[in-house]
C-alpha positions in Angstrom: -19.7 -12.0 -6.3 -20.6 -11.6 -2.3 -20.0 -9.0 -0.7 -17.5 -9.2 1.8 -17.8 -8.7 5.5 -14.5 -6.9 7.2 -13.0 -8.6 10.4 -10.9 -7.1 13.3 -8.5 -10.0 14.4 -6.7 -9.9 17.7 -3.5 -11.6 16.8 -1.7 -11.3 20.1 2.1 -12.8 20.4 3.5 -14.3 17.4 4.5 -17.5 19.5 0.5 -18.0 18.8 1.5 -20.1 15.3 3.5 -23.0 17.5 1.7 -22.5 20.9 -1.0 -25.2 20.8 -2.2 -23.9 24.2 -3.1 -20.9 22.6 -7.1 -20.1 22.4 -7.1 -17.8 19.7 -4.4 -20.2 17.8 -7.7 -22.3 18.2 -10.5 -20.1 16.7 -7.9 -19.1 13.8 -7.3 -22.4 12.6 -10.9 -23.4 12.6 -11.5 -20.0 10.7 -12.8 -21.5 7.2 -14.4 -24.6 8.9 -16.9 -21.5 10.3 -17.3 -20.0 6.8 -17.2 -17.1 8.1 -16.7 -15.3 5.3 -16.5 -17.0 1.1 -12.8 -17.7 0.3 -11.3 -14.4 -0.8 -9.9 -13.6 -4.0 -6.8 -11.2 -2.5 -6.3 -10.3 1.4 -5.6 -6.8 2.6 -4.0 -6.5 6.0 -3.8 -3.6 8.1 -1.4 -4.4 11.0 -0.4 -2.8 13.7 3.3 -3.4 13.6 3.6 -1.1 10.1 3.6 2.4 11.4 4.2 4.9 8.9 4.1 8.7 8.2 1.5 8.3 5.5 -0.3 5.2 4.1 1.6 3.0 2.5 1.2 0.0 0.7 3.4 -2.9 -0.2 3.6 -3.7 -3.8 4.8 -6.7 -4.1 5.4 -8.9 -7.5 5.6 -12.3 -7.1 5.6 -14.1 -3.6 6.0 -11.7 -0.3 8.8 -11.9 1.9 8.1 -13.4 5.6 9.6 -10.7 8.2 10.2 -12.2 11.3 10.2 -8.7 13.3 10.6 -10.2 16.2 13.6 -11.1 18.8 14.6 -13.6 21.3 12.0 -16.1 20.3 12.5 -19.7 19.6 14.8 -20.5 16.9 11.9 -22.5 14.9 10.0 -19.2 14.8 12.8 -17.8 12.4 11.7 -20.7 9.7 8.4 -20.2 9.7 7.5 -19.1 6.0 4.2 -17.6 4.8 5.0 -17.1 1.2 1.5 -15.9 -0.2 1.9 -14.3 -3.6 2.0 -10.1 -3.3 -1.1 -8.5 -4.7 0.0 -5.5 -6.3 -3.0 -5.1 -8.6 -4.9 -4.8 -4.9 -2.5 -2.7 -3.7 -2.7 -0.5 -7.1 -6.3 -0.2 -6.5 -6.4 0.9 -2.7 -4.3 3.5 -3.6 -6.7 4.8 -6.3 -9.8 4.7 -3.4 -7.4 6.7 -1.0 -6.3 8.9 -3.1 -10.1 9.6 -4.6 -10.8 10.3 -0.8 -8.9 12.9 0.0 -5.4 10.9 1.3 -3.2 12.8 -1.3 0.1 11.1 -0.6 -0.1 7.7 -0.9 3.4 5.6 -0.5 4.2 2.0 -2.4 6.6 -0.1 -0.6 8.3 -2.7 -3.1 10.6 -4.8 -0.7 9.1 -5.1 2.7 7.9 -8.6 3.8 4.6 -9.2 5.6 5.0 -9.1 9.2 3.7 -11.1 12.2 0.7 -9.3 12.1 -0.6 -10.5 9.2 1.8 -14.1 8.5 0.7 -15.5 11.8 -3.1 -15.3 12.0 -3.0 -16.1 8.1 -0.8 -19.0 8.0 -3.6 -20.3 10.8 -6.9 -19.5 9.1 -5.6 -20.1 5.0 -2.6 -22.7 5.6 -2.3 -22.9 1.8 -0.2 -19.7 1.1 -2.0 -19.2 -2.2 -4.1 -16.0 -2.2 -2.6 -12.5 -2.6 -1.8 -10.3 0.5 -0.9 -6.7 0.6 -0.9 -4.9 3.4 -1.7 -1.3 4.5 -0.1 1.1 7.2 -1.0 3.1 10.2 -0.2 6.7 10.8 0.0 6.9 15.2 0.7 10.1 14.8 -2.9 10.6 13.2 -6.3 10.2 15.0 -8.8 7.2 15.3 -11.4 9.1 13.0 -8.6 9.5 10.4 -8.7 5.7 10.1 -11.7 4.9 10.0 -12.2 7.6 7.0 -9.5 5.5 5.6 -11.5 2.1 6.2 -14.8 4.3 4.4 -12.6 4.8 1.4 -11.7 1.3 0.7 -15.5 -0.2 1.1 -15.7 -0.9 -2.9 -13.1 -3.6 -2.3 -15.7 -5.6 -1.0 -17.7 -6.2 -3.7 -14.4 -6.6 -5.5 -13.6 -10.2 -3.8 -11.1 -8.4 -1.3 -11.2 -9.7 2.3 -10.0 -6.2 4.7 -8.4 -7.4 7.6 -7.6 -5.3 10.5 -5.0 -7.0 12.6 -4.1 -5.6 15.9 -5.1 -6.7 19.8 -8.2 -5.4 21.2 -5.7 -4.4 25.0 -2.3 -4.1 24.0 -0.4 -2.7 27.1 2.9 -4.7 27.0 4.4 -3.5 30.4 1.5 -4.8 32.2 1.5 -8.3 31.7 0.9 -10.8 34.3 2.6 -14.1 33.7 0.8 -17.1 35.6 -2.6 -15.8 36.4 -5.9 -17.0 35.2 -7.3 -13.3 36.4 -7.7 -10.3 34.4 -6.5 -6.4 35.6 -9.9 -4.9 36.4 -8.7 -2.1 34.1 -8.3 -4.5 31.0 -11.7 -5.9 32.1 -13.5 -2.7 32.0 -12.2 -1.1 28.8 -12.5 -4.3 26.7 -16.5 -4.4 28.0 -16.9 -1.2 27.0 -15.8 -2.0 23.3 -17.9 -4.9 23.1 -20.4 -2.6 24.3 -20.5 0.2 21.8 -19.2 -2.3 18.8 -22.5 -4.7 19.0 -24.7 -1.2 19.6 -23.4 -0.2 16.6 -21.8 3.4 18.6 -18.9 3.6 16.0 -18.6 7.6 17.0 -17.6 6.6 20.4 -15.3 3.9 18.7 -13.5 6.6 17.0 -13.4 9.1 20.6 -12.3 6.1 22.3 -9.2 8.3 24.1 -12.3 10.4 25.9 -15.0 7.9 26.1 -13.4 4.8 27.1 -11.8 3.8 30.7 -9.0 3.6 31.2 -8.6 3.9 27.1 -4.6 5.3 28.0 -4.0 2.1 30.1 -5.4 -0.3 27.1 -3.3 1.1 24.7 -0.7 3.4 25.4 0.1 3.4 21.8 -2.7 3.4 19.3 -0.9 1.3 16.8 -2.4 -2.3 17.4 -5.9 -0.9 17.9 -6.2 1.3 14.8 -6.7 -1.7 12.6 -10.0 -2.1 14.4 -11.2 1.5 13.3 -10.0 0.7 9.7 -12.2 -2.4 9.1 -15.2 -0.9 11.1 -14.9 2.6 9.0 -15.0 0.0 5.8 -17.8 -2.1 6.7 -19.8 1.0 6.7 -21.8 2.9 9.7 -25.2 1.0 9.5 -22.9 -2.7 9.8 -23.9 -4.9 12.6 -20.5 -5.9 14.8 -20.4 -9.7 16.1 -18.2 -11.0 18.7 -16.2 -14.1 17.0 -13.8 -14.7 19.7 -12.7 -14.0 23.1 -9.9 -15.1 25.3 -7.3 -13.5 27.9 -3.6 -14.7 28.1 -1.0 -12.8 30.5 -4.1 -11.0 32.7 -4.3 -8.0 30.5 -4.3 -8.7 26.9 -7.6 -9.3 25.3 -7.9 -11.6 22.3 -11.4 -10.2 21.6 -12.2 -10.2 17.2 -15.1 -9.1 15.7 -16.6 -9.8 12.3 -18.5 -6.8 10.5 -21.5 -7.9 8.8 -22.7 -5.0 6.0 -25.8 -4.6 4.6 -25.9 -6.4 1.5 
C-alpha cells in the first residue's frame, strides 16, 4: 500500500460548495483529476471549527451526520448532505497512537456530525460520499508544538491507507475582511509569505513558534483554531517531509486560501 502524503487545506467560507466564482472551489474539485495523492481507504479530518478540551474523536457507526454550523446563509446551504460512512475502526485506532504517545485522555464523540470544515472541501474533492471520515479535535487552549506532537503520533496511519487532513485557513482574521477589493492588507501579505517561506525550507520549528517568529502572527489569527490543523498534518508527515504549495488564492483582502501537500520520505 503507498504511503500517504498529509495535506493542509484552506477551506475558507462554506458558501465555497455553491460559489462557482470561488478559486479554491476550483482547485478542490479538480483535486483527484491531479492525483495528488492514491484514493484513500478512510479520511481523517482535523478542523478548525471542533475545539475541544482534550482530543476527541467522532465515532461514528454507519453514515455521519452533516452539521450545518453555520447561520444566515442561503437556504440551499441547509440541504446540502455529505453523508460519507463514519470510520470508527479509524477513529478506534488514532486513539490507540495518541494514547501510546503520551495524550492520556482521549474523548469519543458518538453523535456529532461532520462540520463545514471537513463536508465542504470533501464533498468538492470526493463527490461520491463513499469513503469513511472521522474527524479529530483541537485544543486552543494548548500550544502549536502540542499539535504537531499530536500530528507525530498519528504518522503510522499512513502506511495504513489513511488520508490526514488538516482543514483550517492559512489567515483567518474574520473582523478584517474587506469586501470588494482585489488587494490584499499588507499585514495578510506578509505573514502568509512568511509561512510559505519556512513551510518549503522545511523550518517546521519556527512553524510551531509561529506566535514569536511570524509578523503580525496575532493579526493572522487571533484565534489559533483554524491554523492548528496545519501543525497537525505537518507534525504527521514527519520533520525531514518536503512542503509544496498546491494552491493559492485571496478573497475578502485578508484571507489566504494558501494549501500545502506534505510529501514524506518513502
Amino acid at each position: 500500500m503507498a504511503v500517504m502524503d498529509t495535506f493542509y487545506i484552506s477551506h475558507g467560507s462554506a458558501m465555497m460548495a455553491v460559489d462557482e466564482s470561488s478559486e479554491a472551489r476550483t482547485f478542490l474539485k479538480s483535486w483527484q483529476q491531479r492525483e495528488l495523492c492514491p484514493l484513500p481507504k478512510a479520511i481523517l479530518v482535523i478542523s478548525g471549527h471542533w475545539d475541544t478540551k482534550v482530543p476527541t474523536l467522532s465515532v461514528i457507526k454507519g453514515n455521519n451526520q452533516t452539521f450545518h454550523d453555520f447561520s444566515g446563509l442561503p437556504e440551499n446551504m441547509y440541504k446540502l448532505k455529505y453523508p460519507a460512512p463514519g470510520a470508527p475502526e479509524v477513529a478506534m485506532r488514532v486513539k490507540e497512537l495518541l494514547n501510546a504517545s503520551g495524550f492520556e485522555k482521549v474523548d469519543e464523540d458518538k453523535k456529532r456530525g461532520i462540520d463545514h470544515g471537513t463536508w465542504v472541501p470533501l464533498m468538492l474533492m470526493y463527490p461520491e460520499p463513499n469513503i469513511p471520515v472521522c474527524q479529530l479535535s483541537v485544543q486552543t487552549d494548548k500550544d502549536a508544538t502540542y499539535h504537531y506532537n499530536m500530528g507525530k503520533a498519528l504518522a503510522p496511519l499512513r502506511e495504513e491507507g489513511v488520508l490526514i487532513m488538516g482543514s483550517g485557513t492559512a489567515t483567518h482574521n474574520l473582523s478584517s475582511l474587506q469586501y470588494g477589493t482585489n488587494s490584499v492588507a499588507s499585514w495578510a501579505l506578509e505573514f502568509d509569505t512568511w509561512l510559505k517561506d519556512v513551510l518549503l525550507e522545511g523550518r517546521y520549528e519556527d512553524v510551531n513558534q509561529y506566535v514569536e517568529k511570524a509578523p503580525h502572527a496575532k493579526m493572522a489569527h487571533p484565534e489559533p483554531d483554524h491554523f492548528y490543523p496545519l501543525h497537525v498534518a505537518m507534525g504527521a508527515a514527519g520533520e525531514n517531509a518536503k512542503a509544496k504549495l498546491i494552491h493559492q488564492n485571496w478573497e475578502c483582502g485578508t484571507i489566504s486560501y494558501a494549501s500545502y501537500q506534505f510529501t514524506t520520505n518513502h
